[in-house]
N, CA, C and O atoms as a GROMACS GRO file, in nm:
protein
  364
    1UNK      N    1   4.119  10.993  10.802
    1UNK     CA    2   4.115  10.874  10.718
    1UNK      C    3   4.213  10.771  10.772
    1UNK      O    4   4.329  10.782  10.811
    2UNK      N    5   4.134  10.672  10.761
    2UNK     CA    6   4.274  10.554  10.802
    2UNK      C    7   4.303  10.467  10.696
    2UNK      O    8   4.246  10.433  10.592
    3UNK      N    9   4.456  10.432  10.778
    3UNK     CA   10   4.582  10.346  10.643
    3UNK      C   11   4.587  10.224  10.696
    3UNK      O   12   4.553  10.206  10.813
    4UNK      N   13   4.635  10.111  10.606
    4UNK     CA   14   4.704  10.041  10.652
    4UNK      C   15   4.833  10.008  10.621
    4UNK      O   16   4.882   9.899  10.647
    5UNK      N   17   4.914  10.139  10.544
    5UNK     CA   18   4.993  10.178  10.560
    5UNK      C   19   5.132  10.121  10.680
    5UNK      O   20   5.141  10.177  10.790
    6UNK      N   21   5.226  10.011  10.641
    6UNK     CA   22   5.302   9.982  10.783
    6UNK      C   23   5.251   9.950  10.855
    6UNK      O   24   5.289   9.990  10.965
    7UNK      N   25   5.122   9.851  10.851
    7UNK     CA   26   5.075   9.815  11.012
    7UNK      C   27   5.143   9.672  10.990
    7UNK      O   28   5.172   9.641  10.874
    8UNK      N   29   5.169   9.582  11.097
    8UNK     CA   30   5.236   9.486  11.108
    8UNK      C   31   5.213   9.395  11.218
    8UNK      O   32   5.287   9.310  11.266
    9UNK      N   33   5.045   9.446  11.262
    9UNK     CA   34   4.998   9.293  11.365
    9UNK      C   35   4.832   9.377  11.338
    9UNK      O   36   4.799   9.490  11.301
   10UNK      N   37   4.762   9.259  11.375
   10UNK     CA   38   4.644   9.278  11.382
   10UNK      C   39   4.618   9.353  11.511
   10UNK      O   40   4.686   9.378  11.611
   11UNK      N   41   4.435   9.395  11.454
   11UNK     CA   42   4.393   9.455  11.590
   11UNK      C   43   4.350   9.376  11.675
   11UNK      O   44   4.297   9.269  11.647
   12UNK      N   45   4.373   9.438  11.838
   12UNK     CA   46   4.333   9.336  11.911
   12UNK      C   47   4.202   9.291  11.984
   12UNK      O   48   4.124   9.381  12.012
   13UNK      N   49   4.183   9.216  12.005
   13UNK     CA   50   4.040   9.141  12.032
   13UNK      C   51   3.966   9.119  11.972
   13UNK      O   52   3.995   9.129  11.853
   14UNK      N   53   3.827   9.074  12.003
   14UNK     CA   54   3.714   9.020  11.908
   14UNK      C   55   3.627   9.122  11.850
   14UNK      O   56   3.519   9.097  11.797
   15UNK      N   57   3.682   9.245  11.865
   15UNK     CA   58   3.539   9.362  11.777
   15UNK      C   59   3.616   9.466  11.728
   15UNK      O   60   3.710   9.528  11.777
   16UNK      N   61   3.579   9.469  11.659
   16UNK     CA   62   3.656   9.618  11.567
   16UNK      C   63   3.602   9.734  11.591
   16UNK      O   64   3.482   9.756  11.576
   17UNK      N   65   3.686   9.818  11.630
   17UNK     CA   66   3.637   9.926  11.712
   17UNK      C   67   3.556  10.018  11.668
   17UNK      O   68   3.489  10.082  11.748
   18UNK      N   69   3.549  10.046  11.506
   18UNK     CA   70   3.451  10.131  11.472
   18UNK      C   71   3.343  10.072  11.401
   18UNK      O   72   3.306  10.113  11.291
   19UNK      N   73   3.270   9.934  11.491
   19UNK     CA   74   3.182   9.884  11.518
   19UNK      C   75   3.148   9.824  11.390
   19UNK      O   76   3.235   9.839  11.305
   20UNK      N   77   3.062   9.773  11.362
   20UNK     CA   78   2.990   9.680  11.215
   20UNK      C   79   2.979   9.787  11.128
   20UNK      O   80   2.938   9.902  11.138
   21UNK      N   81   3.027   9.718  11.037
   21UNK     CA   82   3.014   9.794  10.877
   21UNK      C   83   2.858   9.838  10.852
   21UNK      O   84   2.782   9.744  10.874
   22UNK      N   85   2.789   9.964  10.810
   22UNK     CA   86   2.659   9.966  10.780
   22UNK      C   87   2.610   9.891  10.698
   22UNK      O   88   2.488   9.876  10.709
   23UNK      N   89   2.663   9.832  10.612
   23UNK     CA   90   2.574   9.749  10.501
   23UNK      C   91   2.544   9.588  10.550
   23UNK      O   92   2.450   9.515  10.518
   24UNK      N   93   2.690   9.555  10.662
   24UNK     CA   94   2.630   9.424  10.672
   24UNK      C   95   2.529   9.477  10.837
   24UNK      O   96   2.544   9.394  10.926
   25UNK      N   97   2.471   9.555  10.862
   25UNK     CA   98   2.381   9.563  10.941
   25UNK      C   99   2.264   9.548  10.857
   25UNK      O  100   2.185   9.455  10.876
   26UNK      N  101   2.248   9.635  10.766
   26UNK     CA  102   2.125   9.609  10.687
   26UNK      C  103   2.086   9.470  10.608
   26UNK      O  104   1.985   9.402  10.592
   27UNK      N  105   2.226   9.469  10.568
   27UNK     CA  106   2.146   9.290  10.487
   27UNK      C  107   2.151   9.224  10.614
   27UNK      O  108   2.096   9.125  10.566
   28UNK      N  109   2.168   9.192  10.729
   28UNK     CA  110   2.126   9.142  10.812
   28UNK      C  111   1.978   9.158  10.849
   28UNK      O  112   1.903   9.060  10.854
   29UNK      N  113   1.944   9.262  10.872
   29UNK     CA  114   1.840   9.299  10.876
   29UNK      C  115   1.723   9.237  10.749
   29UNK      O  116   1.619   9.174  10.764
   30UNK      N  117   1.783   9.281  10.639
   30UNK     CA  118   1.706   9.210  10.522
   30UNK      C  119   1.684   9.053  10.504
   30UNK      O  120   1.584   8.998  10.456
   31UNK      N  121   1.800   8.992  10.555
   31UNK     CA  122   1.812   8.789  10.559
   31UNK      C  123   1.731   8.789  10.690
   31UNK      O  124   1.663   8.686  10.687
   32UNK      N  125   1.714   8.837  10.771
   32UNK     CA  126   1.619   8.797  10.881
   32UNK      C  127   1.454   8.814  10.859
   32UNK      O  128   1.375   8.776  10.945
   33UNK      N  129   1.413   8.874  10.735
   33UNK     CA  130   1.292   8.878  10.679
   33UNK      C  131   1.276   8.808  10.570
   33UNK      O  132   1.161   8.821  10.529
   34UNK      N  133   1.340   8.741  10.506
   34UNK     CA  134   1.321   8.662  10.399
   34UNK      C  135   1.272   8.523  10.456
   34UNK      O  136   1.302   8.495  10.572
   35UNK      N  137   1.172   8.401  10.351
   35UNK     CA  138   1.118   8.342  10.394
   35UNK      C  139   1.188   8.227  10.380
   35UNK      O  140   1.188   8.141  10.468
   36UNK      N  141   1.265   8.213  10.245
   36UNK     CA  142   1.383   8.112  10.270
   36UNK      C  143   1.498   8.135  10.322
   36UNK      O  144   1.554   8.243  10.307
   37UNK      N  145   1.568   8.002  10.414
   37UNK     CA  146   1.646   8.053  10.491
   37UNK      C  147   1.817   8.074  10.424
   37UNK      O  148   1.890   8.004  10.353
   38UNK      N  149   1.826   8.161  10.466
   38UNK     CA  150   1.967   8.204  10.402
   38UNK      C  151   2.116   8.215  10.493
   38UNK      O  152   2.139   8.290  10.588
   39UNK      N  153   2.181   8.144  10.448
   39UNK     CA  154   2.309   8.130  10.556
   39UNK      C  155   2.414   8.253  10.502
   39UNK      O  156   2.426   8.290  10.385
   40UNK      N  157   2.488   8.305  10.629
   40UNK     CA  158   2.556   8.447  10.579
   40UNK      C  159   2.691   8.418  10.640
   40UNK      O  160   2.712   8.407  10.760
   41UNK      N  161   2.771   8.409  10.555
   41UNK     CA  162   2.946   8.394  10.569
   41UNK      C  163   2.968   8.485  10.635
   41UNK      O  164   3.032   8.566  10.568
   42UNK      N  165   2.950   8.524  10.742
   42UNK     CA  166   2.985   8.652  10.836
   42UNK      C  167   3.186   8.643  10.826
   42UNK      O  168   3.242   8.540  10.864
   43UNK      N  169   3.249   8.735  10.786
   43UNK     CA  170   3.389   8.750  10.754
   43UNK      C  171   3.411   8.878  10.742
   43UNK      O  172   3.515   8.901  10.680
   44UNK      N  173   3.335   9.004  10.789
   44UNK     CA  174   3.380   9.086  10.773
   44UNK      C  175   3.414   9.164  10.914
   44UNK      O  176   3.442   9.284  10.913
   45UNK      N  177   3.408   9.092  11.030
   45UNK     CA  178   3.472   9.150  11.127
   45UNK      C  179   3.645   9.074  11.117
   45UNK      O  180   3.754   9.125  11.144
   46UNK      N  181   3.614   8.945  11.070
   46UNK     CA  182   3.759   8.881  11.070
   46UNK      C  183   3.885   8.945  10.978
   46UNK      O  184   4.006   8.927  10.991
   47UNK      N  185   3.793   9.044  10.855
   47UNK     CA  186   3.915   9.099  10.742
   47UNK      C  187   3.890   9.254  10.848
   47UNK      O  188   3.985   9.332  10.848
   48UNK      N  189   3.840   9.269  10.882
   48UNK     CA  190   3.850   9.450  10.959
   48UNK      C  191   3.976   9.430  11.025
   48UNK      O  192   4.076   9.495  10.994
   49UNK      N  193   3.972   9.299  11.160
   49UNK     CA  194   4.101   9.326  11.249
   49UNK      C  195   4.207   9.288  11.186
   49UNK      O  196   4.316   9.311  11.238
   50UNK      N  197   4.199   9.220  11.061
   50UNK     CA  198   4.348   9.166  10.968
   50UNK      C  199   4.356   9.301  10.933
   50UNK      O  200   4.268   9.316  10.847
   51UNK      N  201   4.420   9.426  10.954
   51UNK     CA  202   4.468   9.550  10.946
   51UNK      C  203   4.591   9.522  10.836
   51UNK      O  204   4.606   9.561  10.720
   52UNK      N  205   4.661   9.448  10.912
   52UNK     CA  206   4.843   9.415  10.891
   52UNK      C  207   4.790   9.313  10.759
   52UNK      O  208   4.866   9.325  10.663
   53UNK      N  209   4.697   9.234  10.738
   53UNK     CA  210   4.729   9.205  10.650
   53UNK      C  211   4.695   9.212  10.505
   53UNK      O  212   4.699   9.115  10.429
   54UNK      N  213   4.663   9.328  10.472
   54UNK     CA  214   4.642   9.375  10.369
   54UNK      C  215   4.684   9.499  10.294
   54UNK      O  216   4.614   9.558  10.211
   55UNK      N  217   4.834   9.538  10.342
   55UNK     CA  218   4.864   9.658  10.287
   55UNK      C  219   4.954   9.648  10.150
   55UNK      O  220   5.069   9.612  10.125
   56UNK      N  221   4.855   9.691  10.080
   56UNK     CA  222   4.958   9.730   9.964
   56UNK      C  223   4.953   9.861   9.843
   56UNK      O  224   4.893   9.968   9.851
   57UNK      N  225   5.024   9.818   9.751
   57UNK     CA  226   5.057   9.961   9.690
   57UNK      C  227   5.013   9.936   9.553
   57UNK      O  228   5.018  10.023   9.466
   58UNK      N  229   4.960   9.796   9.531
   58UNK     CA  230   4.917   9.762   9.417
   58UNK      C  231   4.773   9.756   9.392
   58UNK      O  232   4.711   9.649   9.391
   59UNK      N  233   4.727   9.856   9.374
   59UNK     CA  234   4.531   9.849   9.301
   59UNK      C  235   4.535   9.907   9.242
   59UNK      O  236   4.645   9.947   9.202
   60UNK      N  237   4.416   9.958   9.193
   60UNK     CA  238   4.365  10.051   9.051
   60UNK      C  239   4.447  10.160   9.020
   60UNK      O  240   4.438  10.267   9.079
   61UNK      N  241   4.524  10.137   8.930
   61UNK     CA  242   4.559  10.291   8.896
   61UNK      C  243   4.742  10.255   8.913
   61UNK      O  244   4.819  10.346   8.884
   62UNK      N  245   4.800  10.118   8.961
   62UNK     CA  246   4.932  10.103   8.986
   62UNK      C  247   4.954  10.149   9.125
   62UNK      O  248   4.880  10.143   9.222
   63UNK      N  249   5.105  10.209   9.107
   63UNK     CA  250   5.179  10.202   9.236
   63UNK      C  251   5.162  10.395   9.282
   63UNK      O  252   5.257  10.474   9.272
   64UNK      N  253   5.013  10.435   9.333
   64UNK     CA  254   4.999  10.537   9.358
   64UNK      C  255   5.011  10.564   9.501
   64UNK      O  256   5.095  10.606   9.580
   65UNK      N  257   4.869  10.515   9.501
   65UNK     CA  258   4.870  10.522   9.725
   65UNK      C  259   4.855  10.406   9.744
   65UNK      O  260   4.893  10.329   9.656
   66UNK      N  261   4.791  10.353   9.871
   66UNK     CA  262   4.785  10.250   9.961
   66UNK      C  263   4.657  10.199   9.945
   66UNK      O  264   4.562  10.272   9.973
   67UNK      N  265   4.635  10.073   9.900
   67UNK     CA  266   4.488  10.008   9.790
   67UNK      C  267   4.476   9.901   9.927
   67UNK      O  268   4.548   9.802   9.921
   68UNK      N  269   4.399   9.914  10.032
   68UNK     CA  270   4.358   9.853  10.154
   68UNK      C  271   4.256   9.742  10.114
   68UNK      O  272   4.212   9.663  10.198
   69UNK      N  273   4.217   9.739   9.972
   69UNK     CA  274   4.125   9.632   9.956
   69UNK      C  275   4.185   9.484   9.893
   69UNK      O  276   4.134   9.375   9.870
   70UNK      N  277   4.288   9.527   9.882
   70UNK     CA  278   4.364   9.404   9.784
   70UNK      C  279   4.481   9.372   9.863
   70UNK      O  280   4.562   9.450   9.911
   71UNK      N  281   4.479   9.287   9.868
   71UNK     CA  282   4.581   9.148  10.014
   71UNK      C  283   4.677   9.100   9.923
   71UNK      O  284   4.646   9.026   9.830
   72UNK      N  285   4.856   9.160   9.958
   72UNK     CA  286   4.928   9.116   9.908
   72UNK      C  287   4.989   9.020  10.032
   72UNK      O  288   5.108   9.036  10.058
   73UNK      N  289   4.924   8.934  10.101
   73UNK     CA  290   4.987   8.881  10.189
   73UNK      C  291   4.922   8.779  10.213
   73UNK      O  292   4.802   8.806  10.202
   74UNK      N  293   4.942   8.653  10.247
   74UNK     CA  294   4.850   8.536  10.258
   74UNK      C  295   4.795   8.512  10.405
   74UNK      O  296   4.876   8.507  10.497
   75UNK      N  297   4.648   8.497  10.430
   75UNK     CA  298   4.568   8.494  10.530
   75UNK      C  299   4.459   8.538  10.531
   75UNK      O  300   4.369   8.458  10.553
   76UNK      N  301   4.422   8.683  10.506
   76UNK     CA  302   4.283   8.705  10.508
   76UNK      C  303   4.158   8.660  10.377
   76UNK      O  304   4.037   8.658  10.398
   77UNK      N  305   4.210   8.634  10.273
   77UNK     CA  306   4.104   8.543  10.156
   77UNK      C  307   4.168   8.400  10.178
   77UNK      O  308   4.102   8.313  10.121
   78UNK      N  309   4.253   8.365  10.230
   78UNK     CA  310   4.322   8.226  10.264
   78UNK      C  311   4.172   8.198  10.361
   78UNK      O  312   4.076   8.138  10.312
   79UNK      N  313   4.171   8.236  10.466
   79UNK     CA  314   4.117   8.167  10.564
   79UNK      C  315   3.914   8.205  10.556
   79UNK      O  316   3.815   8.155  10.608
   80UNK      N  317   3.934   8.299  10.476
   80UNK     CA  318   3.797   8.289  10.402
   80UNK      C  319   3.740   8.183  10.338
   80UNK      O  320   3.626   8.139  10.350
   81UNK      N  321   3.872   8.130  10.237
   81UNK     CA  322   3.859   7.983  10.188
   81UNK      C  323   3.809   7.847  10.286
   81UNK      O  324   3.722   7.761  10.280
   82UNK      N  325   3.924   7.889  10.379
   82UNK     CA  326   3.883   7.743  10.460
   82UNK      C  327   3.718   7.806  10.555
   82UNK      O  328   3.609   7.756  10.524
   83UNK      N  329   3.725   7.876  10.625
   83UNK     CA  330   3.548   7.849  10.636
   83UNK      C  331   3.438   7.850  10.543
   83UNK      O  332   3.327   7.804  10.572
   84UNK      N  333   3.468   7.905  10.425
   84UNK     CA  334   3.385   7.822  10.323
   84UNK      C  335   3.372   7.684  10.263
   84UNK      O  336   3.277   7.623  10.215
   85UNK      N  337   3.526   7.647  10.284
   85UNK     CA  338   3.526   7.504  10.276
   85UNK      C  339   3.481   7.370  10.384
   85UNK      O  340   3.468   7.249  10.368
   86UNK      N  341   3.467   7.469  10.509
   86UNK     CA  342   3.430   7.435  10.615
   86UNK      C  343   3.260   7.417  10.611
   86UNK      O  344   3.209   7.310  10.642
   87UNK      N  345   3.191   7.519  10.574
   87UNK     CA  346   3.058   7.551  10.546
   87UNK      C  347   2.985   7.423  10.469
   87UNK      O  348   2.895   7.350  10.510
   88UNK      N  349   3.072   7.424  10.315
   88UNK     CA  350   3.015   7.361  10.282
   88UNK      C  351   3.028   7.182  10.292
   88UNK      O  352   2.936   7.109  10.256
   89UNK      N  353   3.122   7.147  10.332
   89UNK     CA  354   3.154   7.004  10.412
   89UNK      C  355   3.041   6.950  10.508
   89UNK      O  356   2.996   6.835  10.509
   90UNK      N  357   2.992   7.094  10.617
   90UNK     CA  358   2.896   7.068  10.736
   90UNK      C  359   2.733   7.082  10.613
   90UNK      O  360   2.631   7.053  10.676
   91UNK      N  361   2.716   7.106  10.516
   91UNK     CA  362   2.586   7.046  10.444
   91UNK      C  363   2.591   6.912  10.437
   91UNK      O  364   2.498   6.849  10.384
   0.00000   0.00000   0.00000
């Protein structure tokens, strides 16, 4: 199982090593058959290599283990913001 536990830099380069998440393969798969066209905030290779920035001790349940889904650190839903704000400017 992996932590992010003490990590303190991102991973490096442009792909995360244990490759695309299965689900956004499939809804990919699914938005490429639909007849209206649908634009997809692709952001989930950008929060994979933010490793470092999301460790904390605060999720469900309090201060138990290490809650990797919730960002006590500013950057990875920060910069989610700005390419959504980006997105929707370029309509």
């Amino acid at each position: 199982m992996t932590t992010c536990v003490g990590e303190i830099a991102p991973i490096r380069g442009p792909t995360y090593p244990g490759g695309p998440h299965p689900g956004e393969v499939v809804l990919e798969r699914v938005l490429s058959k639909m007849k209206k066209p649908i634009h997809l905030l692709r952001v989930t290779t950008l929060s994979q290599l933010r490793k470092d920035g999301h460790p904390s001790f605060y999720g469900f349940g309090g201060h138990r283990a290490a809650d990797c889904s919730h960002w006590c650190l500013p950057g990875v839903p920060d910069t989610w913001n700005v390419i959504l704000y980006a997105e929707i400017l370029s309509f």
